[in-house]
C-alpha positions in Angstrom: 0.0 0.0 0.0 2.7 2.5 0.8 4.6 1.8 -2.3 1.1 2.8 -4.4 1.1 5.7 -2.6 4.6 6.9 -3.4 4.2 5.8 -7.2 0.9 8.4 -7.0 3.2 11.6 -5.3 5.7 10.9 -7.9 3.6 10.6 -10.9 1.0 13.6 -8.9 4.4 15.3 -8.9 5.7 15.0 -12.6 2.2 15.7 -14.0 1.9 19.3 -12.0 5.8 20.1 -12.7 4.6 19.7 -17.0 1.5 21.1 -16.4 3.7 24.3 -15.2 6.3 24.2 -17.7 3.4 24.4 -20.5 1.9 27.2 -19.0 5.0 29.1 -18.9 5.5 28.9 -22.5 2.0 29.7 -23.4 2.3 32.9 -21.3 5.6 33.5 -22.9 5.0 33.4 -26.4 4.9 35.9 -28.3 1.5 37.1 -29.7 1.1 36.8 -33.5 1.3 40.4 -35.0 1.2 41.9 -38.1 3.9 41.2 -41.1 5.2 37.9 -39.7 4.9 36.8 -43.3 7.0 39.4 -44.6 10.2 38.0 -46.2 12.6 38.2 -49.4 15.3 35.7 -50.5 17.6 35.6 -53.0 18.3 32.3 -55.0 21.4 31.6 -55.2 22.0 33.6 -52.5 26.0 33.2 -53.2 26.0 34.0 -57.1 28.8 34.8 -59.5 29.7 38.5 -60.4 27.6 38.1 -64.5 25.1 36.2 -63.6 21.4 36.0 -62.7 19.8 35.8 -59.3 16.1 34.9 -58.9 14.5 37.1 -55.9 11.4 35.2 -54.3 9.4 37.8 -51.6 5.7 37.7 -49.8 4.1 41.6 -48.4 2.4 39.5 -45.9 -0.1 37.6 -47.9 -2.9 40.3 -48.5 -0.7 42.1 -50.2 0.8 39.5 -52.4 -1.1 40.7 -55.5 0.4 44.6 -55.3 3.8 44.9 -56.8 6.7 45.8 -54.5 10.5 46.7 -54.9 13.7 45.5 -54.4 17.2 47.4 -54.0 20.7 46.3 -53.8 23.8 47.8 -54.7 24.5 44.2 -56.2 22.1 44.5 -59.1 20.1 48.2 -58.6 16.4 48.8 -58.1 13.9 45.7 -59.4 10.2 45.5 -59.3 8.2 42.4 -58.0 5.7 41.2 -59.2 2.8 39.2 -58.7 3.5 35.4 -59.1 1.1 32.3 -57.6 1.1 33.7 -54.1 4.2 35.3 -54.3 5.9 38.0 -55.6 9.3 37.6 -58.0 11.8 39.0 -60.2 14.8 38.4 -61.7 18.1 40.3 -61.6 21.1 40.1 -62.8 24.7 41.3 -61.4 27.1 42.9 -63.3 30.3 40.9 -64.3 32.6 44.0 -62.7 30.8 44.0 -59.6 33.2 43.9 -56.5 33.2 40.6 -54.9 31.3 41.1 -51.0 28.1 40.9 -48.8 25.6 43.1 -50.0 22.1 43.5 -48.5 19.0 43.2 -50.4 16.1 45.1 -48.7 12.3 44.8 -49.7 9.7 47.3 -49.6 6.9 46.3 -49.9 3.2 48.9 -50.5 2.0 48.4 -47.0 5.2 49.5 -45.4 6.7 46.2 -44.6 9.9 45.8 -44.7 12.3 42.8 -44.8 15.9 42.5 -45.9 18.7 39.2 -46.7 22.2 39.3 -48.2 23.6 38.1 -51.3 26.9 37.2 -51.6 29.0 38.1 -54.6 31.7 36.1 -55.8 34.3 37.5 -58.8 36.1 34.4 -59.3 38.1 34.9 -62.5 37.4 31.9 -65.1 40.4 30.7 -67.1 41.1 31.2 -70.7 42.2 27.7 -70.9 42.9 24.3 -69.2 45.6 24.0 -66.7 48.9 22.7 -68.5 49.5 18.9 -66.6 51.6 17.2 -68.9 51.5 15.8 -72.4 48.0 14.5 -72.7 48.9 10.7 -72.4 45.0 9.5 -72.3 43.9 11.8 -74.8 44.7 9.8 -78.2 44.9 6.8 -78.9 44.7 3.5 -76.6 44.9 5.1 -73.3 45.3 3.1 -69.8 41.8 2.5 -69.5 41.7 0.7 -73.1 44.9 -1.7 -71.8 42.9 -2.8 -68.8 39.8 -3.8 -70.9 41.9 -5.7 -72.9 44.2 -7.3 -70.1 40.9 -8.1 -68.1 39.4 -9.9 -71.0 42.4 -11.7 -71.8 42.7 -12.6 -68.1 38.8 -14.4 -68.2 39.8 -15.6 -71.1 42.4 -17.6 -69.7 40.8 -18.8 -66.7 38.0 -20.0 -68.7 40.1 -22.3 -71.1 42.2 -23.8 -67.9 38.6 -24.4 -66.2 37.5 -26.3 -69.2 41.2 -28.1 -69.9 40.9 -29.1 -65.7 37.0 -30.3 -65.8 38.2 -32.4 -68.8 41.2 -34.5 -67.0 38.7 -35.1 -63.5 35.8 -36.8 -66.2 38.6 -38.4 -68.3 40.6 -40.0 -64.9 37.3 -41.0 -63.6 36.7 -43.1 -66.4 
């Protein structure tokens, strides 16, 4: 009897203790307010100095079908607009831009505002390949060719000796 008693404290106990923790976070929560659906993002959002970025926003859902703008000194002013639920654009970079950080900000009709960063990279491409040697593989039978061929020959082989050996065990047997 004692030991039900003590299994009923603790479980009394643990059941109070969650009871208290779940009211502390529903009082400390933080009511739902206006423009909590107010984003932009940039895809890629690390993009190469020349090419095109794809900006993806939302004015906080009602105002989805309004246009809104974009600035960045990676690509200049650009104008949303309305797309399935969304608003979009596209922009692209300049191939002389400075490589860096540069923050994209969104405003949208209603006053909501939101901002992200897009990364510029000004990787120089080269004129041509690296210089690694004469070009062995590219004419011609190459190594890959020679192990086809050695690998073939190699089953080859160890298909006649497995016929020449299964022929002496049936002709010994006999």
């Amino acid at each position: 009897m004692q030991g039900i008693r003590t299994v009923n404290r603790a479980l009394s106990s643990v059941l109070t203790l969650v009871g208290l923790i779940g009211a502390f976070v529903l009082m400390s929560a933080a009511p739902a307010r206006a423009g909590e659906n107010t984003f932009v993002e940039v895809t890629p959002n690390s993009a190469q100095a020349g090419s095109r970025v794809t900006i993806r926003a939302s004015c906080d859902n009602d105002n989805n079908s309004r246009q809104a703008s974009v600035h960045s000194d990676a690509f200049g002013q650009v104008t949303l607009r309305p797309d399935k639920g969304f608003l979009t654009a596209q922009a692209s970079i300049p191939r002389d831009k400075q490589a860096g950080d540069y923050p994209v900000d969104l405003r949208c009709e209603n006053g909501q505002t939101a901002s992200t960063t897009l990364t510029v990279l000004n990787m120089a491409s080269p004129s041509k390949g690296p210089a690694t040697g004469g070009g062995g593989t590219a004419g011609g039978r190459g190594t890959g060719s020679l192990l086809v061929l050695g690998g073939v020959a190699l089953v080859g082989t160890a298909i006649a000796l497995g016929m020449a050996g299964g022929r002496r065990r049936s002709g010994a047997g006999s």
